[in-house]
C-alpha positions in Angstrom: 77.7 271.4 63.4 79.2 269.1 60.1 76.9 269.9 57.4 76.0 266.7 55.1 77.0 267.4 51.5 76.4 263.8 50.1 73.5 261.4 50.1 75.5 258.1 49.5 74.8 256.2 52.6 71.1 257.3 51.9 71.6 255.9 47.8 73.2 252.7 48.9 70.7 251.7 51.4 68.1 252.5 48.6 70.0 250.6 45.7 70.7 247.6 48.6 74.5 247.8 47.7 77.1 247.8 51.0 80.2 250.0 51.4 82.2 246.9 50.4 80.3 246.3 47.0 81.3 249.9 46.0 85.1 250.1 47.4 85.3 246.6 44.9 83.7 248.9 41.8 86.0 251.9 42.3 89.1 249.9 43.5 89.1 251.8 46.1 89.3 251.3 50.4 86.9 250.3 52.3 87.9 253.1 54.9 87.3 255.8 51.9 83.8 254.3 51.3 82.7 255.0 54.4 84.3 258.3 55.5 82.7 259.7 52.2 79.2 257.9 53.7 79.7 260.1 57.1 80.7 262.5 55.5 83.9 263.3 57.4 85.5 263.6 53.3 84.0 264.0 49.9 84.3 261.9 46.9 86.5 263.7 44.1 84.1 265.0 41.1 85.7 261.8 39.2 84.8 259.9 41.7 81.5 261.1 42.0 80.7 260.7 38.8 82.0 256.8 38.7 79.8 256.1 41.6 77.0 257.5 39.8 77.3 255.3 37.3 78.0 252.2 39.4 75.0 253.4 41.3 72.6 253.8 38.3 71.8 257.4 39.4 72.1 261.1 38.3 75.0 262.4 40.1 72.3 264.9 41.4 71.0 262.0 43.7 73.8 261.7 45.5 74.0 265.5 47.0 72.1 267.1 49.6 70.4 270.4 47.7 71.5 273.1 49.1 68.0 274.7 50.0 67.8 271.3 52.3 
């Protein structure tokens, strides 16, 4: 069983911003977008942080805890 690490999928659907709108912020793929949204890979920490802030969220928000 894949354990989910992020919560981006979750934090776009509640911002109501599409995989498309970030990959445009970051620069980056549309294919990166959303293997980081099933979590089959992980953002870099830079990466992380840049979508927090695109996102208006803690970069807390946008990981499973890991008591979940």
């Amino acid at each position: 069983m894949k354990r989910e690490i992020n919560r981006l999928k979750v934090v776009l659907a509640e911002k109501k911003r599409t995989n498309r709108w970030l990959a445009a912020q970051l620069g980056k793929n549309e294919a990166t977008i959303s293997k980081w949204c099933t979590n089959k890979s992980q953002p870099s920490l830079d990466d992380l942080v840049a979508i927090a802030r695109c996102l208006e969220v803690d970069t807390k928000d946008l990981l499973h805890s890991i008591t979940e």
